[in-house]
N, C-alpha and C positions, 0 to 999 in steps of 0.2 A: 351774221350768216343766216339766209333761210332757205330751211328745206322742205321742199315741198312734197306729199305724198298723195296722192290721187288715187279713189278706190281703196282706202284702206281700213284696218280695224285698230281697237284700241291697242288690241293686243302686242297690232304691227307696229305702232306709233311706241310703243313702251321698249320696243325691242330695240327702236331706234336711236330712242333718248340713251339709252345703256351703250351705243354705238359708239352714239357723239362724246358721250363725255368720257370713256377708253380712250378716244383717241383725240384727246386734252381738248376737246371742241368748248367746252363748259366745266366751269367750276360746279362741283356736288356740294362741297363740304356747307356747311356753318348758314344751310337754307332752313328757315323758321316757321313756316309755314306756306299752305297752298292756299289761292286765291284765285277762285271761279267767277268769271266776270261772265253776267249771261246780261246781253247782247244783243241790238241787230246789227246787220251785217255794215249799214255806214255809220253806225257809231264805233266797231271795233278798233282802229287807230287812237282814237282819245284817249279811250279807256287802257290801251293797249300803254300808249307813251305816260300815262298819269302811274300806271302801275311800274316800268319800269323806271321812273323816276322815283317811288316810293318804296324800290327794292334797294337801292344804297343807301337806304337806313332799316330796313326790314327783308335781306336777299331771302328770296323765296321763289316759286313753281308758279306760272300764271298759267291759268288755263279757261280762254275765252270760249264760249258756248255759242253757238249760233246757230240757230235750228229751221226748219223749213221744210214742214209738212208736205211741201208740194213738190212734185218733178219727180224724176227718177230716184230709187231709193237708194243714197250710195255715201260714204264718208269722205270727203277730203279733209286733208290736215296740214296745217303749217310747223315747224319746229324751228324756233329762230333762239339763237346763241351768240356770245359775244355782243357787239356793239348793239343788235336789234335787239338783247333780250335786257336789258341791262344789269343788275347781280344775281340774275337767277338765270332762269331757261324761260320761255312762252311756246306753247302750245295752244294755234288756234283750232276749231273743229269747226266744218260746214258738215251739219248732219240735214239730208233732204229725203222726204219721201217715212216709208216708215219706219229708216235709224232715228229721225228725229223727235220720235215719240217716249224716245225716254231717254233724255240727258242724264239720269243717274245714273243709268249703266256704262255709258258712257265716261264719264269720270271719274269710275271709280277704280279700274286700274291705272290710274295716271296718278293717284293721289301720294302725297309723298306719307311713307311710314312714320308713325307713330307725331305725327308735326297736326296741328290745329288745321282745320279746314275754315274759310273764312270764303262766304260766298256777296258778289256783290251785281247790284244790277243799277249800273251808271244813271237810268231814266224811271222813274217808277212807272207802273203802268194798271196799278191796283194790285185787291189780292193782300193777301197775309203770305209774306216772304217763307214761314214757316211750312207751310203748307202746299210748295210750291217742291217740285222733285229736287229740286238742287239745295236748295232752303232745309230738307230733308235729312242732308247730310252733314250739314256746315253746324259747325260752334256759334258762329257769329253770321249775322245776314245783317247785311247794308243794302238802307236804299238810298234813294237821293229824290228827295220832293221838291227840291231849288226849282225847278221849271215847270213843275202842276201848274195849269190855269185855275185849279179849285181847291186852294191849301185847306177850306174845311173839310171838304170830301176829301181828301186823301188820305189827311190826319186821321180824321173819325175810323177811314177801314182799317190804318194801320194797328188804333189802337184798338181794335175791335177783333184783331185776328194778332195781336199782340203776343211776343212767347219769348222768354230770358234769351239775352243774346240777341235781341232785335237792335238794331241801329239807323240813324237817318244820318248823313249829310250836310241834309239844312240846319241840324241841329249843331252840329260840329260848327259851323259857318260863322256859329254865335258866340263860340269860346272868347275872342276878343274884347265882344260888346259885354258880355256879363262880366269876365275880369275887372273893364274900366269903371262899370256900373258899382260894380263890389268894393274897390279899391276908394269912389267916392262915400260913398257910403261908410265908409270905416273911418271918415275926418269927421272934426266937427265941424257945424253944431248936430248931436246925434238926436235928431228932432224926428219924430216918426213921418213914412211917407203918406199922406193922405188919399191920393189918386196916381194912376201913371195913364199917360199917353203914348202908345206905338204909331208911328205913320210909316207906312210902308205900302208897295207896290200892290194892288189890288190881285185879291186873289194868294198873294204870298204865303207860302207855308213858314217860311221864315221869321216874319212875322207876327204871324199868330204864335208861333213856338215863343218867341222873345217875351210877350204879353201875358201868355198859360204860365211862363215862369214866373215872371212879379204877379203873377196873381194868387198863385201858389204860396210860394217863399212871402211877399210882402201882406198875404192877407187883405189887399186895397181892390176898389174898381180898377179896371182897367179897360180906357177905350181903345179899339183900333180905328184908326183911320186910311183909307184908301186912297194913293193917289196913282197917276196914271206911269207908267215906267218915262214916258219921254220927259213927265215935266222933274225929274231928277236922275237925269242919265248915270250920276256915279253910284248911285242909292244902291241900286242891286233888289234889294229884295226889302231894307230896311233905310228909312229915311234920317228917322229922328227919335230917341226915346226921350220923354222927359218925366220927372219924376216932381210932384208937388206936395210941396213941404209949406209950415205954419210964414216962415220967413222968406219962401220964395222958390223958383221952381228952378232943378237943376234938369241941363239940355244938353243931350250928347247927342251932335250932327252928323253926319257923313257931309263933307263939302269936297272931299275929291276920292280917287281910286286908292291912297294909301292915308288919307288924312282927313279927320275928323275935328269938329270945334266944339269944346266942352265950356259951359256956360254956367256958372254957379253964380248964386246970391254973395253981392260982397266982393266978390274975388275979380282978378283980370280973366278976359278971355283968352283962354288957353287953345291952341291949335296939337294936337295928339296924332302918332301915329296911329291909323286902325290899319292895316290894311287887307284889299280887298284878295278873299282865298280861293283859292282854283282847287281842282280835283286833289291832284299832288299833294299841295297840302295839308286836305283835310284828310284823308285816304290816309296819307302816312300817319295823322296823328292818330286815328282808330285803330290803326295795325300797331300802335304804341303799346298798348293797353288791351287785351281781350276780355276783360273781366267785364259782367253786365254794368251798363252804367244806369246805375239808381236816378240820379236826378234826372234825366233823360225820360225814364220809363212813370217817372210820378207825373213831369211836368204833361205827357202822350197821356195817361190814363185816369189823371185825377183834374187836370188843368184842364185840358181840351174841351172835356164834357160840360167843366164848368165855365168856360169861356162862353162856348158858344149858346150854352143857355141863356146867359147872361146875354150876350152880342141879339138873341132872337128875340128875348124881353125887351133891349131896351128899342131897337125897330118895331115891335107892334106898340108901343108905348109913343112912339115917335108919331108913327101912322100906323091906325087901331084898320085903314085897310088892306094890309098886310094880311091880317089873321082871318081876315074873311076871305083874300085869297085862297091863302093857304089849304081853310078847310072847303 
């Protein structure tokens, strides 16, 4: 069910929600938290269905943000229950004109009592999440850099406007690949890794996140390599990692949408599940867990910087006219 309210305030939309679920429109009980999804307005359905998919295992309050400086200054609001909202409620808000200048005031009588606030923005768009009025108020701030054209520029502002409770997405995306990476790693022969290789989609934030972590944790070089998204349609963001050892280099492929080919020294060529993760389920696994995630925030704040130090050394080294561009 949705109900539509044109012209209204938070106040009214609060009075509503207390309406609907008197008169058994919505379950209240055993909701765990609020999650503010800020928004433009033809993103709002993904975001929308990704979160009420991630509410049957985390029922809670959604509440989408969509704001718009321009036009007449006035609030419409949606309130969708039962089958549109899925274990929770959703509350969308089209704030235009000058309601739109302050989204915190805005959600903040909608916010559920005493439950976690957990704010996310489906598309990143720059900016320290912190810092931003919604960001403000939220325990937890997700963003999602899977779709930057510039994973170093995005990474660098994130970590740069960095604050406990920050989260990415792309970084979720990689729980898979680092498991299988880890799980090799713990067979023998436990021979140390010498170098790794990431090949992945140019420009990927995912990418570089995967590379900052073995370079971190494994202490080795690590190259990225660039390739273009059509010449590995199921890649996504990440092709291939490989890891080089005394006896020979171990290779973990993406060769489809749920399957991977893992290639070891000595061993048969194994074909693995990876598969490829959508909003839903990465979403749902960060609403698992709200506690800051440490390796996350080392691999952003201590990996990145030295990544790409590295990545810009070894280009003027490669062509010494790089650096006289530059300067």
């Amino acid at each position: 069910m949705i109900i539509e309210l044109h012209h209204t305030t938070s106040s009214a939309i609060g009075k509503k929600l207390v309406q609907v679920r008197e008169e058994g429109g919505a379950v209240a009980l055993g909701r765990v938290l609020t999650l503010v999804v800020v928004t433009d307005a033809h993103d709002n359905e993904d975001a929308i269905r990704a979160a009420n998919e991630a509410s049957s295992e985390h029922p809670m309050r959604v509440i989408v943000v969509h704001t718009n400086p321009e036009g007449e200054t006035r609030l419409n609001a949606e309130i969708r229950v039962g089958r549109d909202a899925g274990a929770g409620e959703v509350v969308v808000l089209h704030a235009y004109g000058d309601t739109a200048i302050d989204p915190e005031t805005l959600v903040q009588g909608l916010l559920l009592p005493d439950a976690p606030v957990v704010a996310w923005w489906p598309h990143y768009h720059g900016g320290a999440p912190v810092q931003s009025p919604i960001g403000q108020i939220a325990q937890v701030r997700i963003v999602d850099t899977h779709d930057v054209e510039d994973g170093v520029e995005a990474l660098t502002e994130l970590a740069e406007g960095w604050n406990v409770g920050d989260s990415n997405l792309a970084w979720t995306r990689l729980t898979h690949w680092r498991a299988q990476l880890a799980a090799v790693l713990d067979q023998p022969p436990y021979e140390p890794i010498e170098r790794a290789i990431v090949t992945g989609v140019e420009g990927s934030s995912g990418a570089l996140l995967m590379a900052s972590w073995l370079r971190v944790y494994l202490n080795v070089p690590v190259e990225v390599v660039s390739t273009e998204a059509d010449e590995h349609p199921h890649a996504h963001n990440i092709h291939s990692v490989q890891l080089v050892r005394a006896s020979g280099t171990i290779e973990l492929e993406r060769v489809g949408p749920g399957t991977a080919r893992l290639r070891q020294p000595g061993q048969p060529v194994q074909l693995i599940p990876l598969a490829s993760r959508d909003n839903t389920d990465v979403l749902a696994e960060e609403l698992r867990s709200l506690a800051p995630d440490e390796v996350y925030a080392t691999v952003l704040l201590d990996g990145i910087p030295l990544l790409c130090n590295e990545m810009a050394t070894t280009a003027v080294e490669s062509d010494p006219g790089i650096e006289e561009e530059t300067l």
